[in-house]
C-alpha positions in Angstrom: -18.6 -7.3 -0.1 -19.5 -10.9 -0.2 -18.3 -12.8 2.7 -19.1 -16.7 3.4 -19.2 -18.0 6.6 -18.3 -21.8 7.4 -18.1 -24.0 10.5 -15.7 -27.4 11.2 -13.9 -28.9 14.3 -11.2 -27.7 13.6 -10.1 -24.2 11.6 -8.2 -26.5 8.9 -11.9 -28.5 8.5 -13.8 -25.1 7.9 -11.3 -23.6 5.3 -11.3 -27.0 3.5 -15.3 -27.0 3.5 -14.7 -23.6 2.1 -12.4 -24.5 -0.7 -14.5 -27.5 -1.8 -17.2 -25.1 -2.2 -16.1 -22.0 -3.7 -13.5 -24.1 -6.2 -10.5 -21.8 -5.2 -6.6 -22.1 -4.4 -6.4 -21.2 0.1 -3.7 -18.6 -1.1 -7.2 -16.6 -2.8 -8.3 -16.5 0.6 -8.9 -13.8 3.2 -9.6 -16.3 6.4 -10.5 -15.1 9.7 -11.7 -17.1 12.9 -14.9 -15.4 14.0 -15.7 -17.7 17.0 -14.4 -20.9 18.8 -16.4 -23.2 20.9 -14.8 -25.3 23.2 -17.2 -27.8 25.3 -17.2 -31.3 26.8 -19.5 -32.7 24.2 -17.8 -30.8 20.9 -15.5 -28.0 19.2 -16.7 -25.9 16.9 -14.8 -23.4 14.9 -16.5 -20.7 12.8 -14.9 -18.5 10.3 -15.5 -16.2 8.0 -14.1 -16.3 4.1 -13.9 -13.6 1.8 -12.4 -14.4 -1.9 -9.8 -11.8 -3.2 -11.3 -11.8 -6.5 -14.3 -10.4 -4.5 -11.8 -8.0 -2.9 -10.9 -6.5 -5.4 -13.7 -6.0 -7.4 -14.8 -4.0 -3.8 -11.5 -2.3 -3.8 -12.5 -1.1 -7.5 -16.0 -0.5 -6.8 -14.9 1.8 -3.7 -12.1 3.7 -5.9 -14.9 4.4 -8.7 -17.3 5.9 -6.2 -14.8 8.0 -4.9 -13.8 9.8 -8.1 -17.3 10.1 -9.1 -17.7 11.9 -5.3 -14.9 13.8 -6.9 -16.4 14.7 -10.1 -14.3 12.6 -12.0 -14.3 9.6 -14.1 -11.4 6.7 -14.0 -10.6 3.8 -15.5 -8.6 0.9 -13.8 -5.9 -1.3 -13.9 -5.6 -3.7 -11.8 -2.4 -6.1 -11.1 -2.2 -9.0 -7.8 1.0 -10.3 -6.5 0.9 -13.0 -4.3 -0.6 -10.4 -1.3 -0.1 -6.9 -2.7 -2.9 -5.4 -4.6 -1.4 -2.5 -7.0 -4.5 -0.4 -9.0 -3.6 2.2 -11.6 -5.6 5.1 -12.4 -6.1 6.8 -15.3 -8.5 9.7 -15.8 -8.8 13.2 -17.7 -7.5 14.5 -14.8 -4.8 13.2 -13.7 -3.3 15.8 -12.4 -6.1 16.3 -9.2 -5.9 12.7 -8.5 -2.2 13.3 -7.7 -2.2 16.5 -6.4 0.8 18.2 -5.0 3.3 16.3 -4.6 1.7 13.3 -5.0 -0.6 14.2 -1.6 -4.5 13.3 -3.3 -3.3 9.6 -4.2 -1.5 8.9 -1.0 -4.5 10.3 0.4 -7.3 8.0 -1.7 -4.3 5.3 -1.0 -4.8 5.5 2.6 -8.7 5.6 2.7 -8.9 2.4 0.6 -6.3 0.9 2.6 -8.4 1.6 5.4 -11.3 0.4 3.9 -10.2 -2.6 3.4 -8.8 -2.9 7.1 -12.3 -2.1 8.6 -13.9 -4.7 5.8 -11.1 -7.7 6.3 -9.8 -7.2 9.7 -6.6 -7.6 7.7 -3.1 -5.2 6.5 -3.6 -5.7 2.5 -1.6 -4.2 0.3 -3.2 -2.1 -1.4 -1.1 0.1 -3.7 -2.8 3.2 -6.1 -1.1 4.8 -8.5 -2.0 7.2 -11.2 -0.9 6.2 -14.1 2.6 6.0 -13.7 3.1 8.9 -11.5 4.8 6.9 -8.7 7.2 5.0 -10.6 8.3 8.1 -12.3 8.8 9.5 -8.9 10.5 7.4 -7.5 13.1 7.2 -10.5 13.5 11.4 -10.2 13.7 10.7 -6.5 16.5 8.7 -6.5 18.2 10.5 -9.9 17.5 13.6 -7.2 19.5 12.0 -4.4 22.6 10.4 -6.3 23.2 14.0 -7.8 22.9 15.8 -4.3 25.7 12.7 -2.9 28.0 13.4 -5.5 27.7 17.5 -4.6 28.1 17.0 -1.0 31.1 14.3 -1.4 33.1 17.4 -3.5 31.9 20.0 -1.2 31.9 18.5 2.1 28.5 20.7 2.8 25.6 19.2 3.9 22.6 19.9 1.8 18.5 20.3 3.2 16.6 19.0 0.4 12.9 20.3 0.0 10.3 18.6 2.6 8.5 15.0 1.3 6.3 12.7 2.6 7.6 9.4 4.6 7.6 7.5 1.3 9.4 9.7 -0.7 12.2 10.3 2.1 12.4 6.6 2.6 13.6 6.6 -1.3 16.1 9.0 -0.5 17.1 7.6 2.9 17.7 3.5 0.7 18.7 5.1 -2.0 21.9 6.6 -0.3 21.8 3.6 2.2 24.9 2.2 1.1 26.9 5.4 0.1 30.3 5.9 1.4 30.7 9.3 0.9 27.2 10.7 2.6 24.7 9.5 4.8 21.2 11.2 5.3 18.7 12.2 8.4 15.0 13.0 8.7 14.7 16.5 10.4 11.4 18.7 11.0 8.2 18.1 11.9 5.1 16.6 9.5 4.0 17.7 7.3 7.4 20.4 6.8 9.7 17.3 7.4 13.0 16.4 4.9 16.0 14.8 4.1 19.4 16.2 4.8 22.5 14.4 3.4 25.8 14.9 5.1 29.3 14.4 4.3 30.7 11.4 6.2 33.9 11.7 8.1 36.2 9.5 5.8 
């Protein structure tokens, strides 16, 4: 990935010298201080500059060679907001990128996350979906959770639902967040762990 380095007095003097010459907005900026210099005679600070446009064709570039590693060929879709980085997927098939449960993209989710960590220095994120497996999830997720709340208000039984990954639980756990009738805990151990929603005492 291409990465620019600049020097200035101060770190505001670098990142300007940096936006004069690569004609960009500072919020399409990765900026990190590699070194600062301190003596009697001067200051320098050094940083290094990486473009998100770049980014992101590295974050594409890195998805592709994984599928291919995977026997697979994908298109993508890319989408930036502000510093979120969301990629869709789509590829014959679909259904090994997601695996069970969704556990292959979360997966591929975290290596590129990961890679982009080790590359920036910096949390980006960077969101893969296949498709629009996730945001169909997420809707039978919480359709899943308001139906088991309105069991467990009539019964007054507490109901284990099957065990999910973090993200899916957190769906459930906001979800029912505000319910007056139930409330919901994480029980088990990884990878076996789930949701339980229980009456509340009203």
């Amino acid at each position: 990935m291409k990465k620019n380095i600049y020097e200035g007095k101060t770190k505001e003097e670098a990142i300007e010298k940096a936006l004069t010459e690569l004609k960009v907005d500072e919020k399409n900026l990765i900026v990190n201080v590699l070194e600062e210099k301190n003596t009697l005679l001067k200051k320098i600070v050094k940083i290094e500059v990486i473009n998100y446009n770049d980014l992101v064709d590295f974050i594409k570039e890195s998805i592709i060679e994984i599928t291919k590693m995977m026997g697979l060929t994908a298109n993508l879709e890319v989408r930036r907001r502000d510093d979120n980085i969301t990629i869709k997927i789509f590829s014959d098939h679909n259904a090994v990128l997601i695996g069970k449960n969704g556990s292959t993209i979360e997966a591929l989710q975290t290596i590129i996350r990961q890679i982009v960590h080790n590359e920036t220095k910096e949390f980006i994120g960077v969101i893969l979906d296949v498709e629009n497996y996730k945001e169909k999830r997420v809707k039978n997720l919480e359709y899943l959770a308001k139906k088991i709340a309105r069991e467990v208000k009539e019964t007054k039984v507490e109901t284990k639902l099957d065990s999910m990954n973090s993200y899916e639980r957190r769906i459930i756990h906001s979800t029912l967040s505000d319910n007056k009738y139930v409330y919901t805990e994480s029980v088990g151990e990884e990878p076996n762990r789930c949701v339980v929603v229980k009456p509340k005492e009203v």
